[in-house]
Structure formats: structure tokens, C-alpha cells
C-alpha positions in Angstrom: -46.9 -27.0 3.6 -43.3 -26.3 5.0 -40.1 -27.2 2.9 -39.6 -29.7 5.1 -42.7 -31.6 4.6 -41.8 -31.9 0.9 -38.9 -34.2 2.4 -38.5 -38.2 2.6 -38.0 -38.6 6.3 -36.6 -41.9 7.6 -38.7 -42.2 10.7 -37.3 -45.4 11.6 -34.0 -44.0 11.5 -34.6 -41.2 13.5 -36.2 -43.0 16.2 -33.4 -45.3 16.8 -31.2 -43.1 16.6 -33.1 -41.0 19.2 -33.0 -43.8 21.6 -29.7 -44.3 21.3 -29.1 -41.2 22.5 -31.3 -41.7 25.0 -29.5 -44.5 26.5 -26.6 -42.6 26.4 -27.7 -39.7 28.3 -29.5 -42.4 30.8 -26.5 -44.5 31.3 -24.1 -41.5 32.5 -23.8 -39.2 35.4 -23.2 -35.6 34.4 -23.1 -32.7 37.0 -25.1 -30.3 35.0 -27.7 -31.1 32.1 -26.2 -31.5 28.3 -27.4 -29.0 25.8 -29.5 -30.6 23.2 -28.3 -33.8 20.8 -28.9 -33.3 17.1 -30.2 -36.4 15.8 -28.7 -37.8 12.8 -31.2 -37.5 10.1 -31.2 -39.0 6.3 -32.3 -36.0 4.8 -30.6 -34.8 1.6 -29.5 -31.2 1.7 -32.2 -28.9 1.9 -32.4 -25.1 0.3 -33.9 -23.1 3.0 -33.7 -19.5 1.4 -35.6 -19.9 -2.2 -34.3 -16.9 -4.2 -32.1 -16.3 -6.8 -29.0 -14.1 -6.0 -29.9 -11.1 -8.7 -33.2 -11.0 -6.8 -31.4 -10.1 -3.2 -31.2 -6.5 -2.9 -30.8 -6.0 1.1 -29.7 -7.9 4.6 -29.8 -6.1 8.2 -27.6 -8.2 10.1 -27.7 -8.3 13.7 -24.4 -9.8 15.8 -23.1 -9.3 19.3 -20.8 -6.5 18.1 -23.1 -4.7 15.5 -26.6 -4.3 13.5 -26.3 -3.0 10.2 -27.6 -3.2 6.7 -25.8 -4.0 3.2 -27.1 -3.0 -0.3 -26.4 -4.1 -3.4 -25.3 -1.6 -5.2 -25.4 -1.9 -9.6 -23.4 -0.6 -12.3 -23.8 0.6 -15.7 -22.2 -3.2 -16.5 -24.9 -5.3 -14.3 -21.9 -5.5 -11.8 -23.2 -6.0 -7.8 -21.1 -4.0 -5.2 -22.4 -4.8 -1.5 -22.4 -1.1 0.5 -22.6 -0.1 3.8 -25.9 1.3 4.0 -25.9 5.3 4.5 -21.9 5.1 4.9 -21.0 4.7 1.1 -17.4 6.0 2.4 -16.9 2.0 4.4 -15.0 0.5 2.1 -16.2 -3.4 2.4 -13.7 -6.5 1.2 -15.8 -7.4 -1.4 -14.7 -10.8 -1.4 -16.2 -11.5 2.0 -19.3 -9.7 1.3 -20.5 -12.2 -1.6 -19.8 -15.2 0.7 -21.7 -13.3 3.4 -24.9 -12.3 1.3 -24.6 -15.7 -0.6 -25.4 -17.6 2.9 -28.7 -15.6 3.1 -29.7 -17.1 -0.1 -28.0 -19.7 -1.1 -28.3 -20.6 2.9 -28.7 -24.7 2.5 -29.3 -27.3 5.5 -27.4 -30.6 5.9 -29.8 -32.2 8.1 -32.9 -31.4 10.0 -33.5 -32.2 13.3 -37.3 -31.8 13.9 -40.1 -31.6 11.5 -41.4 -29.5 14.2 -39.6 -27.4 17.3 -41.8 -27.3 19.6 -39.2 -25.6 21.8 -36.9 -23.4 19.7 -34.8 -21.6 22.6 -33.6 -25.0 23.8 -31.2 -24.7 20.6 -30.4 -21.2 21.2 -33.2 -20.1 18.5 -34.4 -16.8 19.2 -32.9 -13.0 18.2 -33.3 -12.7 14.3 -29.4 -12.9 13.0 -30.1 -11.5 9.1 -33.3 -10.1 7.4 -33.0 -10.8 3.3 -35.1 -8.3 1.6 -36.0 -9.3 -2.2 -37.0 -7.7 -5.5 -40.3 -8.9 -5.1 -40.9 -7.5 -2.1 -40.5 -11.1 -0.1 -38.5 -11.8 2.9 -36.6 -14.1 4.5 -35.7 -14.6 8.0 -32.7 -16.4 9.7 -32.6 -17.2 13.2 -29.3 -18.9 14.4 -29.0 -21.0 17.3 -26.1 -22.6 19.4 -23.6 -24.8 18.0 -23.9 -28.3 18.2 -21.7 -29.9 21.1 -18.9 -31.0 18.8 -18.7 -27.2 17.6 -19.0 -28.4 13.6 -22.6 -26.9 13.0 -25.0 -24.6 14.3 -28.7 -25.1 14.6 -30.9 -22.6 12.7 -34.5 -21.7 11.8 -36.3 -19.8 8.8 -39.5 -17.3 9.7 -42.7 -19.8 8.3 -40.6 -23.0 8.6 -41.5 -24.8 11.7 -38.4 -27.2 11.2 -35.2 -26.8 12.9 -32.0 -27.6 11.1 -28.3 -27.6 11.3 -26.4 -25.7 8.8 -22.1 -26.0 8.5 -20.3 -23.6 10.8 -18.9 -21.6 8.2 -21.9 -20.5 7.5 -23.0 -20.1 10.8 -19.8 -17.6 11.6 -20.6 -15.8 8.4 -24.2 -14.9 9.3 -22.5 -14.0 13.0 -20.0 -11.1 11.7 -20.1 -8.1 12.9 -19.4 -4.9 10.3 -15.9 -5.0 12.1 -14.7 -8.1 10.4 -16.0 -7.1 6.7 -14.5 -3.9 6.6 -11.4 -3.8 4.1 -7.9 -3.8 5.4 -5.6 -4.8 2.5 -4.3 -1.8 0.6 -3.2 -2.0 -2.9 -0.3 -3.8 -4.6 1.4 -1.3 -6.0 4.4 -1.4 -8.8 7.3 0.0 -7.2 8.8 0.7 -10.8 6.1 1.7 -12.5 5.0 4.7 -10.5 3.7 8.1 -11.1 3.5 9.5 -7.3 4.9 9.0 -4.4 5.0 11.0 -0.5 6.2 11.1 2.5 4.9 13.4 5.1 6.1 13.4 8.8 5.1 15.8 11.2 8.1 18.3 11.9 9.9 17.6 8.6 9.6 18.7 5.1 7.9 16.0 3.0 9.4 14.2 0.1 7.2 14.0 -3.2 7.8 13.0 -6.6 6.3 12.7 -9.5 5.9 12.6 -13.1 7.0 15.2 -15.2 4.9 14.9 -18.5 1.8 13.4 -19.9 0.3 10.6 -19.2 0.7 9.1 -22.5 4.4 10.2 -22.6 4.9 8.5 -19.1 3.4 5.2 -20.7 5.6 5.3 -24.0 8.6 6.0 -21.2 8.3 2.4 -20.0 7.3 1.0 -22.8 10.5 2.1 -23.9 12.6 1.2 -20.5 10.6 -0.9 -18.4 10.1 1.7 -15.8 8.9 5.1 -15.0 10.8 8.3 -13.8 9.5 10.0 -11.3 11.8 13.8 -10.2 11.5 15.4 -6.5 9.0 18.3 -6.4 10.3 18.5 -2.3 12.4 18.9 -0.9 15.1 19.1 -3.3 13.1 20.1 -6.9 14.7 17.8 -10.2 16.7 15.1 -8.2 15.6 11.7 -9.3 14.0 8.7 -7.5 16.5 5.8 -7.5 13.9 2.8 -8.0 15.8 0.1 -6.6 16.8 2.0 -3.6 13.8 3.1 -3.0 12.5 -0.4 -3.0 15.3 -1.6 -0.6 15.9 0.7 1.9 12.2 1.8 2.3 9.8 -0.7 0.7 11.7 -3.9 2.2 9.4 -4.1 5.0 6.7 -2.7 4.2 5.6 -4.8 1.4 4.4 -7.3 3.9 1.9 -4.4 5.8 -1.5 -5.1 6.3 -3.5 -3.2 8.8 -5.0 -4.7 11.7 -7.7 -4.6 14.2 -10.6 -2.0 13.7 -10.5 0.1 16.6 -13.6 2.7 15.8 -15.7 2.6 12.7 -17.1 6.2 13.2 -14.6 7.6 15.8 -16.3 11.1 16.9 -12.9 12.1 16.6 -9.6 11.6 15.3 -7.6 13.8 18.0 -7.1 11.7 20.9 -5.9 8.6 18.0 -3.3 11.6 16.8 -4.7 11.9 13.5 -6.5 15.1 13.1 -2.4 16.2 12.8 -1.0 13.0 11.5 2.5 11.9 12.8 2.8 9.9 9.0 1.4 10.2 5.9 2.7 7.7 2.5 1.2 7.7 -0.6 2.0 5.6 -3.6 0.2 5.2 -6.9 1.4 3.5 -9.9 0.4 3.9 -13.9 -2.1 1.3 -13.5 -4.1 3.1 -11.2 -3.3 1.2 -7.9 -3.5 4.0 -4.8 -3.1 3.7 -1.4 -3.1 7.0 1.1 -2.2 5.7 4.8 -2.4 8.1 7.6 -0.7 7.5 11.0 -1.2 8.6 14.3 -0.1 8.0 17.9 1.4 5.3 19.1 -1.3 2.4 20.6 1.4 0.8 22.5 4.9 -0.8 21.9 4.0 -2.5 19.2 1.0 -0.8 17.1 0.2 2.7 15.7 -3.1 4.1 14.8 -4.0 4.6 11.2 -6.6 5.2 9.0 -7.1 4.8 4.8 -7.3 8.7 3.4 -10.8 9.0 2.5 -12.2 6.5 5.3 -14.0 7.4 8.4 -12.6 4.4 10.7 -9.3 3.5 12.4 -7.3 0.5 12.5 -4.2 -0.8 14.1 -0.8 -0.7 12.6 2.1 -2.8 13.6 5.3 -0.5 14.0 7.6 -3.5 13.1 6.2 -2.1 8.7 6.1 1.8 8.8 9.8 2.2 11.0 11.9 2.5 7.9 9.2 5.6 7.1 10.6 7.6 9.6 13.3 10.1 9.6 14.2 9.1 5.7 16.9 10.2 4.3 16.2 10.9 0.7 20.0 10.8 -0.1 19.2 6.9 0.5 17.4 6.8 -2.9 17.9 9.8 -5.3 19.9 10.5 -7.8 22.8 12.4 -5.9 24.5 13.5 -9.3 25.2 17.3 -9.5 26.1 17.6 -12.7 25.7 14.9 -15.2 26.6 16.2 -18.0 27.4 14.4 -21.5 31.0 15.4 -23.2 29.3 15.7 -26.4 27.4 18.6 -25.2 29.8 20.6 -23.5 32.0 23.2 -25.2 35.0 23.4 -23.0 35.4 23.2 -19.1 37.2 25.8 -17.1 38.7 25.3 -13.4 39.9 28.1 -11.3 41.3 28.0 -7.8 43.0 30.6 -6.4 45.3 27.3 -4.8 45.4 24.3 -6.6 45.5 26.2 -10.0 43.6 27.0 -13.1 42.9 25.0 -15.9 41.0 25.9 -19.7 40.0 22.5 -20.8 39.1 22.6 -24.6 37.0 19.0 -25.4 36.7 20.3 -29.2 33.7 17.5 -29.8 33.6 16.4 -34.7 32.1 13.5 -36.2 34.4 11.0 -37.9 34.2 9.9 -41.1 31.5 7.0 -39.7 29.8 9.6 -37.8 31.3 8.8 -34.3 31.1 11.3 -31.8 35.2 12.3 -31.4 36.9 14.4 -29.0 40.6 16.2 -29.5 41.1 18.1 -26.0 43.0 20.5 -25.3 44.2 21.5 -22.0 45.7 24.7 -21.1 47.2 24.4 -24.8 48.4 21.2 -24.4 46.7 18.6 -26.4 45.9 15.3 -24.7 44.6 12.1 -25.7 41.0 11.4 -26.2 40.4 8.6 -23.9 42.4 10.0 -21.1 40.7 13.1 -21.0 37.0 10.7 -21.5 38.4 9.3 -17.7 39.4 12.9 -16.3 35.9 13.8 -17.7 34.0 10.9 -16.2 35.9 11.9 -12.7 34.7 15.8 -13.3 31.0 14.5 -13.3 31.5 12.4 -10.9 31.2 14.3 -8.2 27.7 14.0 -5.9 25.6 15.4 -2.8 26.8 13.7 0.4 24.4 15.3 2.7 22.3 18.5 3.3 23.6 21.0 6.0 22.5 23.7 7.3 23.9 27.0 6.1 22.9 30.3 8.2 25.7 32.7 7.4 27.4 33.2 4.1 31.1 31.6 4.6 32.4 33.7 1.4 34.2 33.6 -2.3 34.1 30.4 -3.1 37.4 28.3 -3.3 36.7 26.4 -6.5 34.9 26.8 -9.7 33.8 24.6 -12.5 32.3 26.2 -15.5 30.6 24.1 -18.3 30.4 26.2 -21.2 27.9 24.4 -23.4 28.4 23.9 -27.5 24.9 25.3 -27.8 24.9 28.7 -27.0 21.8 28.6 -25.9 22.4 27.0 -23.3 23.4 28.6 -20.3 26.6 27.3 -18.7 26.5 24.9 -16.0 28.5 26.6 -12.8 29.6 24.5 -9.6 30.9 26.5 -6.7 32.7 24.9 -4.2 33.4 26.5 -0.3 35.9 24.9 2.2 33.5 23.4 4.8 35.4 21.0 7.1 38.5 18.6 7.1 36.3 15.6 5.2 33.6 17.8 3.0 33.6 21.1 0.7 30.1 22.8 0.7 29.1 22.5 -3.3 26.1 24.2 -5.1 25.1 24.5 -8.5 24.6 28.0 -9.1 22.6 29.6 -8.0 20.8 27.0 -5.9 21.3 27.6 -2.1 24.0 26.6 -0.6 22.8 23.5 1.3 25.3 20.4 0.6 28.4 19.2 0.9 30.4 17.0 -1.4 33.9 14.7 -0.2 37.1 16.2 -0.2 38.6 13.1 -2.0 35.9 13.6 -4.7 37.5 17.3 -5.5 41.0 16.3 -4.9 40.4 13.5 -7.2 39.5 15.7 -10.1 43.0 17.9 -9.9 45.2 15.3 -9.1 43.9 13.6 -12.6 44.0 16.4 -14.2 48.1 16.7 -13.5 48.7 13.1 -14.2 47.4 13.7 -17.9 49.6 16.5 -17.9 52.4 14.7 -16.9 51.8 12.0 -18.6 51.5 9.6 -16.2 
């Protein structure tokens, strides 16, 4: 006996109703002949799949665009993952799977429109959409039809059922994807101040990476401790620090709102003519929680898209350019620490300044403890002594100074013209030497010894440090 049978059907009901329609049809004049009516039926919602959803364990879908097969796939925790069969490495949005395989059998039917369909193409019934393959070794199989002329349902059938029903359309457009529409897109929300890695790759420049320097344990007692993690270049520029919140605004603005779009090939036979066998792009973030995302770009699609794959996935999507501009052509002096040398008073010894033109100066900073075990300073410069909190703003100046850019150096331009020395109070500790070489009208090419030479620092910055340095002097 058929599900259906099992049902309390209204006959009278169905008859009129079928007349009505009848009349309807009768009464106009149409050019061409209308696709069938379903007849409103008083039949509760019927269950047309009868299995539970631990018992599914397979569906071979067949669509316009695709046939292809999901597994469920367990963990050690009873957990269900739905996997592209044979192609583990097709990542699926999970989310859209479990409403997918829940239609196959949980598939239910509002109404049914014949005990009997005698004539099952007139609905559009005839290519098998999905194949449910059970525990047991049972099947169940969906045909889907047409949609009904108002668009709100389609009709379907079940393999053994003689009865033809209408399900929702939902459900209908589920059992219709193709693999296309289920693969996953969205990448990871990641923690812009809670990171542990981050690059930058583009083709003809050197790539920026940072990273961690420690443990991982050390790294999570770091922002317990602050609220954020520290992450230090490894390239170009090895021990210069990420600046968060720049980062975040002059390169993450955008790009927080990226998603990629259309799938363009699942299993391209090749990734040179997209341009990424030799990728134009590569970013890469992953945060202390775990969250990763590796995005490869290639070629540009058009005006308006890029092609891109996930690291680690065989097919390529669409990228809008409008997200990944600000990725290009960065300039990492937009978000590190640009500092050369930052170092506390309390640790330094004395300072000494020589310049063949704007003087020499011996700057003695003499660091005690007062009776309450403050940190005290009682500078001397060039033997004259000078009070503490002037010399702390001539101090703060010294250290002040920073990386404008990078240049290019080719030839050695000679001695330099300037010299800062900090001798350290541990002796230890080797001193800290900044060498400074005339470079232009606006900018002295600075190094910290013996780094290359390879940026230059504001002429103000430098002039700023010995024209304080004679206004203590003076007095002024």
C-alpha cells in the first residue's frame, strides 16, 4: 500500500475543486495550452522520505550544472561532516549541506495532487534529481518536476509511490543545486589584534611577514596581559613591529567586507591561463584562536574581478578588486613601528654626539634611586650639569627620531656626518650606534649600525635634537 493510501482524502473536495478548474480553463481563450493545475487537496502534510537522519549516509545529486555525490563523513565525537565524494580537498559550506541532505529525508509534502499519475511527464516528472542511500541498505528516490504556475511549489515524485505531490520551493531549489552553489566561499573572521601570522606576497616585490617571536603559551600570557598580541617583521625589514591599528586601517578597512564570488572552475586543468600557477597576490592571516585564511590571486577577469583561489583548494572563484586594492604596492612604513632607537633613559649610560659641523657633545645621564626607589637622573652635559626634566625632553627628542622611507643605496656616499652613541649602564650590552649621511635638502640617510644603509630620516628630526641640546645649554 502507498503512503498515500494511508491518507484521508476529501474526494468531494477534490472533485469540485477539479471542476472549477475546469470551467476556468473552458471559459477562456489562451493561444497555447496551460501547463497542468494542481488541485487543492485537504491532505495534512505528508513525510515522503521515512528515515531518520543518522541513518543517511549518501546522495548522488543530479542538476543541470552537475552530478555528484556527498558522504557523511563521522568523527571520533559522533559529529556528521557532508564531503565531496573522492575530492575531500572541496571544502563544502556546511551550513547548506545539512539543509540540502535534510530535504532528502526529512523531504515532507504539502498536498498531493493525484493518488495516482497516470501521466508523470505532464508535471515535468522524469530524470532522478537525488538518490538517498541508507544504513540499511534502502533507498530513496526523488524525482522533481516543474513548478507550479504561480512559481511557489514544485511537483515531485518518490520511486514506489504512485502519487504525485507538491513540495515548497525551497526545497525544490535545494534538491536543484548544483556542487557550484555548495561550495564554501566565506573565509575566516579573523582577530586583527590577536594575531600570530601575517603576509603579503606580490609578484615582483619582496613580501612582508610577521610573526610571533616566542611560545605559544608566552604569546597567550602576552595578551592576557595587554589585550593584544605582538607580532615583529621577519621581511623585509627583520625586528620592526606591526602597528595594530594601522594595520587595521590602512589595509584591513576594505577588506573586512571580502567575500569571494562566482565559482569559475571546480577542477581547473590548470591554474596558468587564471595567473595562478605564479600568483600576482598572496595574504595570509591567522590569529591565536586558530582562524586561517590563505587567499591566492591571479589575473585580472575583467575591470572589476580578479581570479583567486583558497591555499589548499583545487577550484577558482571570482574576486572583486574594489577589497584586495589596498593589498597592492603596500608600504609597510604605513603600519610598523618606524622607531630606530627606542631606548629607555634608565638603561643607557651616557650618550655621545659628534659632528664634525654642528659640534660634539658628552652627555652624562648618571641614572640612582631615591630614597623611595624612583628612578632619578642628574645629567651632565659636556661638564655642565643640567636639570633632570630638561634633559628627560632633550632625551625624548634623541629617541625620537624614525624611518621615513627606504631608498636605494648603490654606492657608499662616505664618513658619515653624524654620530649618536648609546653607551649602555650594563656592560654587557653593546652600545647602540646611529650613523647619519647627508642625503638630500629634506632627509639624512640614517642606519643603525651596522645595518645597511637603506633609510632616510627628516632633516628637521636631526636639527631638532642639536638645537635642544643648545637651548638647555643656554638655558633657555
Amino acid at each position: 500500500m502507498s503512503k498515500s493510501s494511508k491518507k484521508m482524502i476529501t474526494l468531494g473536495l477534490l472533485v469540485i475543486v477539479l471542476g472549477g478548474l475546469a470551467s476556468f480553463y473552458l471559459m477562456g481563450t489562451q493561444e497555447e495550452e496551460a501547463e497542468p493545475e494542481a488541485p487543492v487537496s485537504a491532505t495534512q502534510t505528508v513525510r515522503l522520505t521515512e528515515q531518520s537522519e543518522a541513518e543517511l549516509i549518501r546522495a548522488a545529486f543530479v542538476s543541470d550544472a552537475h552530478s555528484f555525490t556527498i558522504e557523511a563523513s563521522e568523527d571520533e565525537d559522533g559529529r556528521i561532516t557532508w564531503i565531496y565524494a573522492g575530492s575531500p580537498e572541496v571544502e563544502l559550506e556546511q551550513s547548506a549541506m545539512r539543509n540540502m541532505m535534510r530535504d532528502v529525508f526529512l523531504l515532507s509534502a504539502a498536498d498531493t495532487v493525484l493518488e495516482t499519475a497516470d501521466d508523470p511527464a505532464a508535471y515535468g516528472i522524469g530524470r532522478v534529481v537525488v538518490t538517498g542511500y541508507f544504513r540499511d541498505g534502502s533507498q530513496d528516490v526523488i524525482r522533481l518536476g516543474m513548478m507550479t504556475p504561480d512559481r511557489s511549489r514544485f511537483y515531485v515524485m518518490v520511486d514506489g509511490d504512485p502519487a504525485l505531490y507538491l513540495i515548497n520551493a525551497i526545497s525544490g531549489e535545494r534538491l536543484s543545486q548544483g556542487i557550484s552553489d555548495l561550495v564554501a566561499r566565506e573565509i575566516p573572521l579573523i582577530n586583527p589584534t590577536q594575531l600570530r601570522h601575517l603576509y603579503v606576497g606580490e609578484r615582483g616585490r619582496p613580501s612582508l611577514e610577521f610573526a610571533w617571536d616566542g611560545t605559544e603559551e608566552e604569546l597567550q600570557n602576552y595578551i592576557n596581559q595587554f589585550g593584544a598580541s605582538w607580532l615583529t617583521m621577519v621581511s623585509p625589514y627583520e625586528g620592526r613591529d606591526l602597528n595594530f591599528t594601522s594595520f587595521e586601517t590602512n589595509v584591513l578597512g576594505d577588506f573586512e567586507g571580502f567575500l569571494p564570488g562566482e565559482l569559475v572552475e571546480l577542477f581547473p586543468a590548470s591554474l596558468e591561463r587564471f595567473g595562478l600557477d605564479d600568483p600576482v597576490l598572496e595574504f595570509i592571516m591567522e590569529d591565536v584562536g586558530g582562524n586561517r585564511f590563505h587567499l591566492i590571486f591571479g589575473n585580472s577577469h575583467d575591470d572589476e574581478y580578479l581570479y583567486m583561489m583558497h591555499g589548499g583548494r583545487p577550484h577558482v572563484f571570482l574576486a572583486e578588486q574594489r577589497f584586495v586594492e589596498r593589498l597592492f604596492g603596500l608600504n609597510p612604513f604605513m603600519f610598523i613601528d618606524r622607531f630606530i632607537a627606542l631606548i629607555n633613559i634608565v638603561d643607557v649610560d651616557r650618550v655621545t654626539i659628534q659632528s664634525a659641523d654642528r659640534g660634539s657633545y658628552e652627555i652624562i645621564i648618571n641614572n640612582f634611586e631615591d630614597d623611595n626607589e624612583r628612578s632619578q637622573i642628574a645629567p651632565v652635559v659636556n661638564g655642565q650639569e643640567v636639570a633632570d626634566d630638561v634633559m628627560r625632553r632633550v632625551y625624548q627628542v634623541m629617541i625620537s627620531l624614525f624611518y621615513d622611507q627606504e631608498i636605494d643605496m648603490q654606492t657608499h656616499i662616505g664618513e658619515p656626518a653624524i654620530t649618536l652613541t648609546y653607551h649602555m649602564l650594563d656592560a654587557n650590552e653593546p652600545p647602540v650606534i646611529l650613523e647619519i649621511f647627508p642625503f638630500d635638502s629634506n632627509f639624512y640617510a640614517i642606519r643603525r649600525y651596522p645595518n645597511p644603509l637603506q633609510f632616510v630620516t627628516s632633516r628637521m628630526s636631526v636639527d631638532n635634537i642639536f638645537s635642544s641640546i643648545e637651548d638647555m645649554l643656554s638655558g633657555e
